[in-house]
C-alpha positions as CSV (number, residue, x, y, z in Angstrom):
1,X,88.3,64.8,134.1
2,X,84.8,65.9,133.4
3,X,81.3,64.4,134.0
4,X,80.2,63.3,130.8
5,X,77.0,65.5,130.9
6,X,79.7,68.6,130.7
7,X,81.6,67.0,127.6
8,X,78.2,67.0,126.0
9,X,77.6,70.2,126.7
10,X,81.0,72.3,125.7
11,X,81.3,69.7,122.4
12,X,77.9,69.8,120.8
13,X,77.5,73.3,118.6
14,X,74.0,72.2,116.3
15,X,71.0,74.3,116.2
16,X,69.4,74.8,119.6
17,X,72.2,73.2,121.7
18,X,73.4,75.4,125.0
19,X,77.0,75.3,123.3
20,X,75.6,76.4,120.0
21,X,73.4,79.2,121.2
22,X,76.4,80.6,123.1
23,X,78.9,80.3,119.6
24,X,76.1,81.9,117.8
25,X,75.7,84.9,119.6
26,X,79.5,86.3,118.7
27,X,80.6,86.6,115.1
28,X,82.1,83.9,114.0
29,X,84.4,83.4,110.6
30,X,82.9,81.5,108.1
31,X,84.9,81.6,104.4
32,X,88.4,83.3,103.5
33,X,87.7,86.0,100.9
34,X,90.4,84.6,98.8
35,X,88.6,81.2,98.4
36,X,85.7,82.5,97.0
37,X,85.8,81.9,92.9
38,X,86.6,84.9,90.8
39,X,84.0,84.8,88.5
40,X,80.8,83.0,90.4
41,X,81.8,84.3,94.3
42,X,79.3,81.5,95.7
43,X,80.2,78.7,98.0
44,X,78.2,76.1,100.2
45,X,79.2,76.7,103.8
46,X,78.5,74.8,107.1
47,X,78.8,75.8,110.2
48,X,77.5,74.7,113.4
49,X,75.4,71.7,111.4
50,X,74.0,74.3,109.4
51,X,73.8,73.8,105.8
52,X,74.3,77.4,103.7
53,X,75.0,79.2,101.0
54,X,77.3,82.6,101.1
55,X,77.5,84.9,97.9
56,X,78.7,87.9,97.0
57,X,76.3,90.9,96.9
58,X,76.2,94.1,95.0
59,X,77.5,95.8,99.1
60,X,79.1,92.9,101.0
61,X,77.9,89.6,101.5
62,X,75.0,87.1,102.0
63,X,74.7,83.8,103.8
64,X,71.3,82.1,103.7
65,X,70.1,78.8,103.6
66,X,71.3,76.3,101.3
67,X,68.0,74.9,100.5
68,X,65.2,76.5,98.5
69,X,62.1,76.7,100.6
70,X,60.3,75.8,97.5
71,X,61.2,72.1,97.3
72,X,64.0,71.9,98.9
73,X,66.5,71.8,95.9
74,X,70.8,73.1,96.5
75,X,71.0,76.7,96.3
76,X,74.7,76.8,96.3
77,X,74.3,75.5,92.1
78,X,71.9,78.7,92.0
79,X,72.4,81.0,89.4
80,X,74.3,84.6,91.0
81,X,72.3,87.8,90.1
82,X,72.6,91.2,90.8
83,X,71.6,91.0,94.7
84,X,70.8,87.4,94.9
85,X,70.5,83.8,94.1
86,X,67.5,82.5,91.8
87,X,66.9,79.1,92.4
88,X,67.6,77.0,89.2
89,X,64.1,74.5,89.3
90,X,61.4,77.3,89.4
91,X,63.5,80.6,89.0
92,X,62.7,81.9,92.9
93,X,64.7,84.6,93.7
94,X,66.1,85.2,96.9
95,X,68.0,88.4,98.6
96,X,71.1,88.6,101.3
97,X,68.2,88.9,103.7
98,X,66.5,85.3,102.8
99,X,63.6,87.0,101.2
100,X,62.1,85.6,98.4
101,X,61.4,88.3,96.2
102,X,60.9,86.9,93.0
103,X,58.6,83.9,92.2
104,X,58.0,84.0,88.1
105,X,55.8,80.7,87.7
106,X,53.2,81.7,90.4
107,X,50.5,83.8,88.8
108,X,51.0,88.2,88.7
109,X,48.9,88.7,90.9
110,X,49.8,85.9,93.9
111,X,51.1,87.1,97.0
112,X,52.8,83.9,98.3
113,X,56.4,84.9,98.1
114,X,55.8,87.9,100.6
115,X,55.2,84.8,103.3
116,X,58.3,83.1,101.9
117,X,62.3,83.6,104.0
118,X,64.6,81.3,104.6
119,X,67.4,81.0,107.1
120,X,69.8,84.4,106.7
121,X,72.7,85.6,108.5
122,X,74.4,88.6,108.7
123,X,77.9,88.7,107.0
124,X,81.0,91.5,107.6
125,X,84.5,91.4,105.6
126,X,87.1,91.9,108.2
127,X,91.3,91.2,107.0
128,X,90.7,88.6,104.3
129,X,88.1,86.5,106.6
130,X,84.4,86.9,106.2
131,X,82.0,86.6,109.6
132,X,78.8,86.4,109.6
133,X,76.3,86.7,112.9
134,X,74.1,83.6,113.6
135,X,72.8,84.4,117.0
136,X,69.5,85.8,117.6
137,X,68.7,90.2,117.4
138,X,71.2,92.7,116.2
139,X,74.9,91.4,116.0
140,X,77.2,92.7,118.8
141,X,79.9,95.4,117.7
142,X,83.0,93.9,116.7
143,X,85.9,94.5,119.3
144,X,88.8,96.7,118.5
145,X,91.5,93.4,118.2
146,X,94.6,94.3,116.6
147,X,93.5,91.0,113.9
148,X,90.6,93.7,113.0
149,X,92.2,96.7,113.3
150,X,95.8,96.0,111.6
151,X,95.4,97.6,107.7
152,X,94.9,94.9,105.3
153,X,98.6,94.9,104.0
154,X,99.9,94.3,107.4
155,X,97.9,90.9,107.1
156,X,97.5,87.6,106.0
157,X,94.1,85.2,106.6
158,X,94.2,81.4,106.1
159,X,92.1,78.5,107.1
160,X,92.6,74.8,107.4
161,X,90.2,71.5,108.0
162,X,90.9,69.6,110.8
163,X,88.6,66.3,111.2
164,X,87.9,66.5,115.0
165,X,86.0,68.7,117.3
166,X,86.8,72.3,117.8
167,X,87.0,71.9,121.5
168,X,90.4,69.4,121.0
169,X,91.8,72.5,117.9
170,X,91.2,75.0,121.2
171,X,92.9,73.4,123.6
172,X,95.7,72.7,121.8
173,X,96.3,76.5,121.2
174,X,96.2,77.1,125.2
175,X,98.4,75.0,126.0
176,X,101.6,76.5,126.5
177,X,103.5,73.2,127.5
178,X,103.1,71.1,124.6
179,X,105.4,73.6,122.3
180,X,108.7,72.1,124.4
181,X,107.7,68.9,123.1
182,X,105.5,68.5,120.1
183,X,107.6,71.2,117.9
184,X,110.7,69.8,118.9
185,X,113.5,69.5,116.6
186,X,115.9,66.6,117.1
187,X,118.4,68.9,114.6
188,X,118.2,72.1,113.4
189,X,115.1,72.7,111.3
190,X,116.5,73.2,108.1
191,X,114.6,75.2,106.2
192,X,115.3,79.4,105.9
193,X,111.4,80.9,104.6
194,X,109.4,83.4,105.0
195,X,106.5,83.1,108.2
196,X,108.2,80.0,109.8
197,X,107.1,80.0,113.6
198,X,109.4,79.1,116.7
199,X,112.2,80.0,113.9
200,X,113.3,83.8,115.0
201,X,115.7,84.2,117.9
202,X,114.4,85.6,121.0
203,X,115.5,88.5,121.5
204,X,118.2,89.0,123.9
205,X,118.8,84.8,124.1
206,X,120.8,84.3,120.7
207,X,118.4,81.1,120.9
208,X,115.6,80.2,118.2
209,X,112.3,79.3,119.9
210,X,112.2,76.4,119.6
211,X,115.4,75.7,120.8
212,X,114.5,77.9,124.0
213,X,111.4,75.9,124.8
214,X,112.7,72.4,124.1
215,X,115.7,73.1,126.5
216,X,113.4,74.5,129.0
217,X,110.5,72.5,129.1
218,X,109.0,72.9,132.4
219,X,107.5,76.0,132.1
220,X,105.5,77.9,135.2
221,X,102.1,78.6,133.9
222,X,100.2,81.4,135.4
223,X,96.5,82.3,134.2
224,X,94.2,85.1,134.2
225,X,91.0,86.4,133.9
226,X,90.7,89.4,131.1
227,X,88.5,91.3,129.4
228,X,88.7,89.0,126.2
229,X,88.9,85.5,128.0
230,X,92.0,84.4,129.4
231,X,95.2,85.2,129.8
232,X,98.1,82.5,129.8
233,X,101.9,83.1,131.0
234,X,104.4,80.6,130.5
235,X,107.3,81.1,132.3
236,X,110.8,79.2,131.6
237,X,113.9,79.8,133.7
238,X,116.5,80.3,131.8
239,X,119.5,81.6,134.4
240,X,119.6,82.3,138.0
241,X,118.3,85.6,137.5
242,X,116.6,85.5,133.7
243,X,113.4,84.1,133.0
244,X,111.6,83.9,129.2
245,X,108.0,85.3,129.2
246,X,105.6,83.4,126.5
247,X,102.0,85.4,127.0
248,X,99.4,83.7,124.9
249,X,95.2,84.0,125.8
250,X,92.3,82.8,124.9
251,X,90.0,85.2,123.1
252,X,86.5,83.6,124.3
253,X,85.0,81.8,123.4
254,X,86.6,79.8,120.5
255,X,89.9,81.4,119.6
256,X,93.3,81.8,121.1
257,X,95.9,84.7,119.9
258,X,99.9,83.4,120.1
259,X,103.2,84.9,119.1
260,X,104.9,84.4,115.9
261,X,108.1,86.1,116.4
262,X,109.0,89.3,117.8
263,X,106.9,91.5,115.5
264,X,104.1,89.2,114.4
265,X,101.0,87.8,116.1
266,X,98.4,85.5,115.0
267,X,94.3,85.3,116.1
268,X,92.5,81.5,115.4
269,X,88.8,80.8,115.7
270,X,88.4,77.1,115.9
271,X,84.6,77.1,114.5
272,X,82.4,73.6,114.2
273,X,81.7,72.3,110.3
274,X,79.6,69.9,112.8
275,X,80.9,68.0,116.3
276,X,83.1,65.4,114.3
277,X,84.9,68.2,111.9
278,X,86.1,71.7,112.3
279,X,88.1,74.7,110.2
280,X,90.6,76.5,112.3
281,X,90.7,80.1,110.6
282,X,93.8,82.7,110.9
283,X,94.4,86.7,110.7
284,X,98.3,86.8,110.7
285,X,99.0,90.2,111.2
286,X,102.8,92.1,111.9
287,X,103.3,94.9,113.8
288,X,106.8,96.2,112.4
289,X,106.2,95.1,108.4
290,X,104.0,94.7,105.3
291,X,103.3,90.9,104.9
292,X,104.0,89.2,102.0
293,X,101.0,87.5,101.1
294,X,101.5,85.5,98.4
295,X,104.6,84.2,99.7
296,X,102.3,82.7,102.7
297,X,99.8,81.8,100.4
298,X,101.4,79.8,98.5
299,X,103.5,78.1,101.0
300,X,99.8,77.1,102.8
301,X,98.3,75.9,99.9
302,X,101.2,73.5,99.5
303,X,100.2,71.2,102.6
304,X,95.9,71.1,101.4
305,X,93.8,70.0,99.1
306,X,91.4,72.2,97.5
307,X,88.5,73.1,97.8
308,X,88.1,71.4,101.6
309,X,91.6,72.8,102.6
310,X,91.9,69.1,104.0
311,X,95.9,68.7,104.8
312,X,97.3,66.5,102.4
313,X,99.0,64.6,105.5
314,X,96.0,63.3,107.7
315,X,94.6,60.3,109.3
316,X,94.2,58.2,106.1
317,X,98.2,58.0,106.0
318,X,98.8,58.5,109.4
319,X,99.5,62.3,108.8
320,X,103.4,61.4,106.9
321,X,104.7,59.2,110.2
322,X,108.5,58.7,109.5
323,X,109.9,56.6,112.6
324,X,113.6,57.4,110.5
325,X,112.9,61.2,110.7
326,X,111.1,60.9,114.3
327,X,114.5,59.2,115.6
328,X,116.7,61.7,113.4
329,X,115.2,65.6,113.1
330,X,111.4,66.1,114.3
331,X,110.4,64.4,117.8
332,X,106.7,64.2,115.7
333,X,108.5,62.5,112.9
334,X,105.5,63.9,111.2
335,X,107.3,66.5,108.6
336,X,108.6,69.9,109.2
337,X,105.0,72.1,109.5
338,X,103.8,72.8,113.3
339,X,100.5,72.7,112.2
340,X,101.0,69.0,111.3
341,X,101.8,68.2,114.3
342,X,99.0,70.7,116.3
343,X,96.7,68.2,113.9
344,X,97.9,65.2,114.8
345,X,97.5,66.0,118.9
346,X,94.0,66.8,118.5
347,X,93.0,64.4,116.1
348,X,94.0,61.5,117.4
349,X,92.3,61.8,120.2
350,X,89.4,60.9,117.9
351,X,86.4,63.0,116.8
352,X,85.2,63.6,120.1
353,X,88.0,63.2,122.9
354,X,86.2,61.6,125.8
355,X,87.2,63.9,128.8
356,X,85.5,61.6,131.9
357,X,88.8,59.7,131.9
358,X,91.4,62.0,131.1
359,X,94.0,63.0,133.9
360,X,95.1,66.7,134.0
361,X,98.0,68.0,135.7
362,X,99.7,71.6,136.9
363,X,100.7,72.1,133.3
364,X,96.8,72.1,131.9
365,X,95.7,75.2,133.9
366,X,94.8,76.9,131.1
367,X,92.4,74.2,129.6
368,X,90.8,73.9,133.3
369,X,90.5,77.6,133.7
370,X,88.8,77.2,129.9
371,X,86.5,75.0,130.5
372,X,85.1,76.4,133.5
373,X,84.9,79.5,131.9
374,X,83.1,77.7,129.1
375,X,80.8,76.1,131.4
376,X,79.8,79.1,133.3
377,X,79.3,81.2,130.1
378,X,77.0,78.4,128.9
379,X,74.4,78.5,131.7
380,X,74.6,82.3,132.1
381,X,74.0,82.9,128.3
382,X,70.6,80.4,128.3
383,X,69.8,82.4,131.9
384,X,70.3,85.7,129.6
385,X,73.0,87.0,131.1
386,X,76.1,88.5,129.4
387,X,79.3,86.2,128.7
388,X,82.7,87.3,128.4
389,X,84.2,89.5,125.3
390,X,80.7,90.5,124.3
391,X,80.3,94.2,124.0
392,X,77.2,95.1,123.9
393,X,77.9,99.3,122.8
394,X,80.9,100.5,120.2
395,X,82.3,102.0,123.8
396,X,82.4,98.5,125.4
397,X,83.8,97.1,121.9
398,X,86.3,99.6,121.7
399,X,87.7,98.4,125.3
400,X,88.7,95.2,123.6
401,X,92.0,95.5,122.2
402,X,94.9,93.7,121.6
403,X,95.0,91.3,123.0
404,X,99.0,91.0,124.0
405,X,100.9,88.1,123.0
406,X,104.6,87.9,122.7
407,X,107.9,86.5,123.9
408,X,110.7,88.3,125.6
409,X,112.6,88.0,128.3
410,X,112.8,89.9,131.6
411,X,114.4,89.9,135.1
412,X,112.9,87.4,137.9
413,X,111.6,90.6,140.2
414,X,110.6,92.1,136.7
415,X,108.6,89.9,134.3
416,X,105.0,91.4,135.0
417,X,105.9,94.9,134.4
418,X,108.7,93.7,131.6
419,X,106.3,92.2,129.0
420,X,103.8,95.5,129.1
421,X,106.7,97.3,128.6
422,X,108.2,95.7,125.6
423,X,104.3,95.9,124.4
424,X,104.9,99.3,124.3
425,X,108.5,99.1,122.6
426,X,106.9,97.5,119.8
427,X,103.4,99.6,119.4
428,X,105.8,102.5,119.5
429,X,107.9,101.1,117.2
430,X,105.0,99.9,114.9
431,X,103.6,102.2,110.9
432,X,100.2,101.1,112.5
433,X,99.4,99.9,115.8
434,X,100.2,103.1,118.4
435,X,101.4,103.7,121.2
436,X,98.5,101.2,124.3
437,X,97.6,103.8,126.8
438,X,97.0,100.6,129.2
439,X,96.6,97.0,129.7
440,X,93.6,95.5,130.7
441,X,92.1,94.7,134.4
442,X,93.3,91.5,135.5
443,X,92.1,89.1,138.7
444,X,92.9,85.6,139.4
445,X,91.0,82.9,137.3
């Protein structure tokens, strides 16, 4: 339960809110590459309750405001030059940097466009996904996550609208005890495809995962302090002497990195459209194989509309509910894709879930330990102190790695050392990733 001053405070991201200084200052994903049209790469964008426009540029990209400073006419309908956007009423041009630089109707000799810049953000192409920077001086270095550092072919970027706050979309990702419940199959899910989560065996069980969890579905939850945010054990026993490991975390502030099988991994940002609507976006990435991107890409694309990436099931018909299928195969009885269901949980709860009269239990450490991180980071940040995950030098930035997220099993005297050491197995084992010389500090959170 919080007081509902906090609520305020961790939900609302618009300009010159505590919340949306602190999102600001980290890089945050705005647009997939792939989304951006072919032959005109322009798209209006917003983020945080800021209206903007992202284009391509001759080097990279930009991402300035969507609204001529002129008279205030769309940009995003602007025709694409060389290096910039040229308004289409009175032909001012404008740079990646927000410059005006051309301003044909004024008179040769005028100097008013030198006065003239609108809104710009920095913009950096990382694994399909474009970021840009919207905080205030020179962007931070970008850490050395495996999302990042995994070679494009090894990856897979997505994104998908989800009409509720981003708060609810994060929570649901670190919680590790809604998996044995909400992705339950009544039967046997019975599909066989390509990139279908909780479907590979665990190794060394001869169980799927999502049969594993939904047997055992009072997991242990431990949770730590790291050097990216949090990190979130979920321990099931599964004999007398076996337990399974599930290590997730939260990479702070708005993005959580989870298992997809024994070789793959994904990283989601949860990022504000405004404090009603959100797009969750996705770096897939596997450590053992090439992916097979259009196989994924198509497969997505079958569950949105375009261009919103608005799930075709979704509140306006109750997101597919089938009480015959929710009595007969999915314990959702919402259709066979998780991130249906994920959807569902957190928007149902309404655009803004009111938190002063929610009841939290043993199970929600992770959210808890979250928000107080949250909170914290919000008050240092406007005091001008650092916040967590924030390198500040490419030294500190290249400290940031991983972060580790997998499921194995291990021993009951041997589950902390176990999961750093199949870590290893698999960087060892992996065309790109290396062998981790360590694991990062850990205390109590």
């Amino acid at each position: 339960m919080l007081k509902q001053e906090d609520n305020e405070k961790i939900t609302r991201s618009g300009p010159g809110t505590p919340l949306g200084n602190l999102l600001r200052s980290y890089w945050q994903p705005v647009a997939l590459v792939s989304e951006m049209p072919g032959e005109r790469p322009v798209k209006a964008v917003r983020i945080m309750s800021e209206d903007l426009v992202l284009f391509k540029k001759r080097e990279g990209w930009g991402l300035i405001s969507r609204y001529c400073a002129h008279r205030g006419v769309d940009l995003s309908y602007g025709r694409l030059e060389e290096d910039g956007i040229r308004c289409l009423y009175h032909g001012w041009l404008y740079d990646g940097q927000g410059r005006c630089v051309e301003q044909p109707a004024e008179p040769d000799h005028s100097q008013f466009l030198g006065k003239i810049r609108i809104s710009n953000y920095p913009c950096v192409e990382k694994n399909g996904l474009i970021f840009a920077y919207m905080g205030a001086g020179d962007p931070p270095p970008f850490p050395h996550y495996d999302c990042f550092v995994a070679p494009d072919e090894y990856t897979f970027a997505f994104k998908g609208l989800w009409e509720c706050n981003w708060l609810q979309g994060l929570e649901g990702g670190i919680d590790p005890s809604h998996v044995s419940f909400l992705h339950r199959f009544i039967q046997e899910d019975p599909r066989d495809m390509y990139g279908q989560q909780f479907a590979e065996e665990v190794e060394g069980t001869g169980k799927k995962l999502s049969t594993l969890v939904g047997e055992s579905y009072r997991p242990d939850i431990e949770v730590e302090s790291a050097d990216h945010g949090l990190r979130v054990y979920a321990l099931r026993q599964l004999t007398e002497d076996i337990k399974h490991v599930r290590v997730t975390n939260l990479l702070f502030p708005n993005a959580f990195v989870v298992p997809f099988g024994n070789t793959k991994v994904f990283t989601q940002w949860h990022v504000p459209i405004d404090d009603d609507n959100h797009y969750w976006f996705m770096i897939w990435y596997d450590f053992a194989e090439p992916t097979d991107k259009d196989t994924l890409l198509q497969q997505r694309l079958e569950g949105v509309s375009l261009p919103e990436y608005r799930p075709v099931r979704n509140r306006s018909n109750n997101w597919g509910f089938d009480p015959q299928e929710q009595k007969e195969l999915t314990y959702t009885g919402m259709g066979l894709d998780i991130n249906v269901h994920d959807q569902w949980a957190v928007e149902s709860m309404g655009p803004i879930q009111d938190r002063t009269v929610e009841r939290l239990g043993i199970s929600d450490r992770a959210v808890t330990a979250n928000r107080r991180m949250l909170l914290r980071a919000i008050d240092s940040f406007a005091a001008g102190a650092q916040t967590p995950s924030h390198p500040v030098s490419e030294e500190e930035a290249a400290r940031l790695t991983g972060p580790i997220a997998m499921d194995t099993i291990a021993a009951n005297d041997a589950w902390q050392s176990r999961w750093v050491e199949r870590e290893q197995e698999r960087r060892n084992a992996s065309p790109w990733a290396g062998p981790r010389e360590n694991v990062e500090e850990t205390v109590d959170a």
